[in-house]
C-alpha positions in Angstrom: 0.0 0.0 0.0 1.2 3.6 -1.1 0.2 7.2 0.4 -2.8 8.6 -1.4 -1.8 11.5 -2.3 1.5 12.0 -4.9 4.1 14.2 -3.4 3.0 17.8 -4.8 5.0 21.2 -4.4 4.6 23.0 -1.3 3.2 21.9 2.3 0.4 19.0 2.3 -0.8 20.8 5.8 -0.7 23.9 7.1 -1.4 25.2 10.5 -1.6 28.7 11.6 -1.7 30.5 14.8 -3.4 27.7 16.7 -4.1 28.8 20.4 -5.6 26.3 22.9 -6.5 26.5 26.9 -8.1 24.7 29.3 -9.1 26.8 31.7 -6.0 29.2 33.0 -3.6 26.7 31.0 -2.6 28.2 28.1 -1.4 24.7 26.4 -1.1 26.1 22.7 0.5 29.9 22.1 0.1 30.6 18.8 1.4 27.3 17.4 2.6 27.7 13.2 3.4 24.3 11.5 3.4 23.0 7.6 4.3 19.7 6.2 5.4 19.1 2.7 3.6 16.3 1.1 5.8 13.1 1.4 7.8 14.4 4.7 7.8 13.8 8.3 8.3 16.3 11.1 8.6 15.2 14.5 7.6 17.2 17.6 9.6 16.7 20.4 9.6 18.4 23.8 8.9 18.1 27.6 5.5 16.2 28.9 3.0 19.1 29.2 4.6 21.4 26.2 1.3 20.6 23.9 2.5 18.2 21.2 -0.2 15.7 21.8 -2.6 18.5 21.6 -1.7 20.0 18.5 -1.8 16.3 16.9 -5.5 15.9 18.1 -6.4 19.9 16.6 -5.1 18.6 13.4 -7.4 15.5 13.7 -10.6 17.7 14.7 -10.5 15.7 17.9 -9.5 19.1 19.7 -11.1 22.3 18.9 -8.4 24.9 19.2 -10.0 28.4 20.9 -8.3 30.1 17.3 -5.9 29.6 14.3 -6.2 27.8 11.1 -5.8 24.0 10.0 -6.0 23.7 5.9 -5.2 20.5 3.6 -4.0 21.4 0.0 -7.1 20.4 -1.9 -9.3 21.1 1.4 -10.4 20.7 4.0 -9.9 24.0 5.7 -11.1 25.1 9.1 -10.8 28.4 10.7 -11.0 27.8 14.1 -13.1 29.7 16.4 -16.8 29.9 18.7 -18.9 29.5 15.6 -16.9 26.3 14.1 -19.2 23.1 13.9 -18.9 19.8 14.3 -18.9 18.9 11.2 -15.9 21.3 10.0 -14.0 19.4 12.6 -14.8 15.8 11.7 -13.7 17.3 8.2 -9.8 16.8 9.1 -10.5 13.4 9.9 -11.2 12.8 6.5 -7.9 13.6 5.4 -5.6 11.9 8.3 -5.6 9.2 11.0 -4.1 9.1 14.1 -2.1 6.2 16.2 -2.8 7.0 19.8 -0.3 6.2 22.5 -2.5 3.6 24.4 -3.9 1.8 21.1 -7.2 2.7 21.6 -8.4 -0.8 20.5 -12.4 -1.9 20.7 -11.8 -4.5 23.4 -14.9 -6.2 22.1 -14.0 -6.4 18.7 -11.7 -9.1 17.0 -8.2 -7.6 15.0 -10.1 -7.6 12.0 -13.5 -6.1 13.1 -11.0 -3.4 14.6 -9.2 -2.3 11.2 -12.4 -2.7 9.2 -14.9 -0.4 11.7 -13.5 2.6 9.9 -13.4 1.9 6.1 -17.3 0.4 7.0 -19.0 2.5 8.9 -17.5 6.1 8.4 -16.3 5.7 4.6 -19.4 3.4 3.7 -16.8 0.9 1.8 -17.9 -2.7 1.0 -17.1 -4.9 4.0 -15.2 -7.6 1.4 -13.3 -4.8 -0.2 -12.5 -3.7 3.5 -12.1 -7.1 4.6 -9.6 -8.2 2.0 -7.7 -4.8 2.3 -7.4 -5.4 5.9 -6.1 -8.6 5.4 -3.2 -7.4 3.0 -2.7 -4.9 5.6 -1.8 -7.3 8.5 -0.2 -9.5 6.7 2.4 -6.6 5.8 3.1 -6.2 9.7 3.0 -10.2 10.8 -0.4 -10.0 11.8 -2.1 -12.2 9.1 -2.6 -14.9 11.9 -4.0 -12.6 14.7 -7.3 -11.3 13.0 -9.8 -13.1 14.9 -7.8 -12.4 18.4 -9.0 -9.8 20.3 -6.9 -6.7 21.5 -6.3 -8.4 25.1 -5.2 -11.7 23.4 -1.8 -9.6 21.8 1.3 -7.9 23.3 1.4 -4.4 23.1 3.4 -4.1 20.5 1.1 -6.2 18.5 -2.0 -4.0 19.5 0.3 -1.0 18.5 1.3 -2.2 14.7 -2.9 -3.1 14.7 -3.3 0.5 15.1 -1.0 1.6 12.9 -3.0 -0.9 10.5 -6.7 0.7 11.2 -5.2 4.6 10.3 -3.4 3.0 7.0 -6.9 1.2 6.2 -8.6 4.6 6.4 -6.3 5.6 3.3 -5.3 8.6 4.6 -3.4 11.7 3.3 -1.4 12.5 6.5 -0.6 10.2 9.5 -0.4 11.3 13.0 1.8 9.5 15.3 1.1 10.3 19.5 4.2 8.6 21.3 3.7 5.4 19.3 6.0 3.5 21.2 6.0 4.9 24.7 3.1 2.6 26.5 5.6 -0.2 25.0 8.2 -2.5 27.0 11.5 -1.7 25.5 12.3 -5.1 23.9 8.7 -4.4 21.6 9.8 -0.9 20.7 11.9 -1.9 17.2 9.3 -4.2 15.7 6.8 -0.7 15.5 9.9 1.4 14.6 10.3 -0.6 11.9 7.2 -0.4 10.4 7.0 3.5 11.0 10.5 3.6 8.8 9.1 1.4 6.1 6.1 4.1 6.0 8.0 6.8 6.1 10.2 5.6 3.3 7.3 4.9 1.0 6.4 8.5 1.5 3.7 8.6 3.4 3.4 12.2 5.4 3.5 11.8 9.1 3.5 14.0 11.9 5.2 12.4 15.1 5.5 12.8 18.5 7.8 11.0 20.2 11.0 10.7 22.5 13.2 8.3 20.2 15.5 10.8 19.7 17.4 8.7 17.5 14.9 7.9 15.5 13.6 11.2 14.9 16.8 11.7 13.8 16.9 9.3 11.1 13.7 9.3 9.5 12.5 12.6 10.0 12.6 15.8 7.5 11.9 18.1 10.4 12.0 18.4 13.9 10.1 21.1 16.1 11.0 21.3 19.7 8.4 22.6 21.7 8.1 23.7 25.4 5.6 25.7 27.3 3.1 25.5 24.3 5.5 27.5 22.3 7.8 26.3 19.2 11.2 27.0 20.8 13.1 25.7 18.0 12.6 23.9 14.3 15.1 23.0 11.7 16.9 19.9 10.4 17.0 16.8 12.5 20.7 17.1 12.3 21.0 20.8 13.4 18.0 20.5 16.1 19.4 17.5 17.9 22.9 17.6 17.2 23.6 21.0 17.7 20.9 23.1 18.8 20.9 26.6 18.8 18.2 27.5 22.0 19.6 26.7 25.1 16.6 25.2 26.5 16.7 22.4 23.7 20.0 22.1 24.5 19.0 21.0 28.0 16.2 19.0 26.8 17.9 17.0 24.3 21.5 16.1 26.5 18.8 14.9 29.1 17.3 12.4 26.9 20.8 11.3 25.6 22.5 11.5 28.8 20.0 10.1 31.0 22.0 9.2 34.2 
């Protein structure tokens, strides 16, 4: 399976000036962020910075309190009191998101999981979603597991399922929440892996994560972020090798030098 969408000149997604609190927590200040079509930009940063946050604004699971999220080709939504539901849901139809903690239906098998979407949101024919999902699993070692249920696999099994349902969804942009951070170490390569493999087919991925490493090898971008500010953004190699802010300087020899 192949990205949907060929790369194309200029950024696939574009987000402007997104601002979110809750309550007195200002989690997003004014948050700017574009990905080219065929690239991957990771967000790193502190816990509580707002990186999962501005994944789930791009998704329309988040309604920012202002800015801007816009698809080449639509959809775009200008964020603010009078934006519906529907203009939300809109993003959705143009990415799909891996969450953290799988977010598997416990009551469903593997393949009821992966075909929910393509079903009942897309209105797809269940064999054409069937066989698709099939394919799918089979292309991360899964082919056996589709009539298990999520509590019946290791977590990083449930993790490459959900990496499965958002690539069954056919979606322009993938969004990545700490994909490998719920996972014991010893589980974390086999979903690494299949990440890389995505991202060289050139499928377009936003990513949040703390593999440091492998931020630096398979993404086109990195954006530190702290304090719901972007602090710092440039090549992986500049950003993480030798950043210029001093507070990614701190951040980064942390996770590096961790004792």
């Amino acid at each position: 399976m192949s990205p949907t969408d060929a790369p194309s000149a200029g950024p696939l997604l574009r987000a402007e000036g997104l601002q979110k609190s809750f309550g007195e927590n200002h989690v997003l200040r004014s948050i700017d962020l574009a990905v080219d079509s065929g690239q991957v930009l990771a967000l790193i940063g502190p816990s509580g910075s707002g990186k999962t946050t501005v994944l789930r604004c791009l998704n329309g699971l988040e309604q920012p309190d202002a800015g801007r999220v816009a698809f080449a080709g639509g959809p775009e939504v200008d964020f603010g009191p009078s934006t519906t539901r529907k203009e939300k849901e809109s993003l959705r139809t143009r990415s799909a998101m891996v969450f953290q903690n799988y977010n598997l239906f416990p009551h469903m098998t593997v393949l009821q999981n992966v075909i929910e979407g393509p079903v009942r949101v897309q209105g797809r024919g269940k064999a054409e979603a069937v066989a698709e999902a099939r394919t799918l699993l089979a292309r991360v070692g899964l082919e056996a597991k589709a009539e298990q249920y999520p509590h019946e696999l290791s977590g990083g099994q449930q993790q490459r399922v959900g990496i499965v349902r958002a690539l069954a969804l056919k979606p322009s942009l993938l969004l990545f929440d700490e994909p490998t951070s719920a996972l014991d170490p010893e589980l974390v390569g086999d979903v690494l892996t299949v990440i890389k493999e995505l991202a060289s087919e050139g499928w377009t991925m936003v990513m949040v994560t703390h593999e440091l490493a492998f931020a630096r090898e398979v993404a086109h971008e990195v954006v530190f972020m702290d304090g719901g500010v972007v602090v710092e953004r440039g090549h992986p190699d500049q950003v993480l090798r030798a950043p210029r802010a001093e507070r990614t300087r701190q951040f980064v020899h942390r996770l590096l030098n961790p004792f």
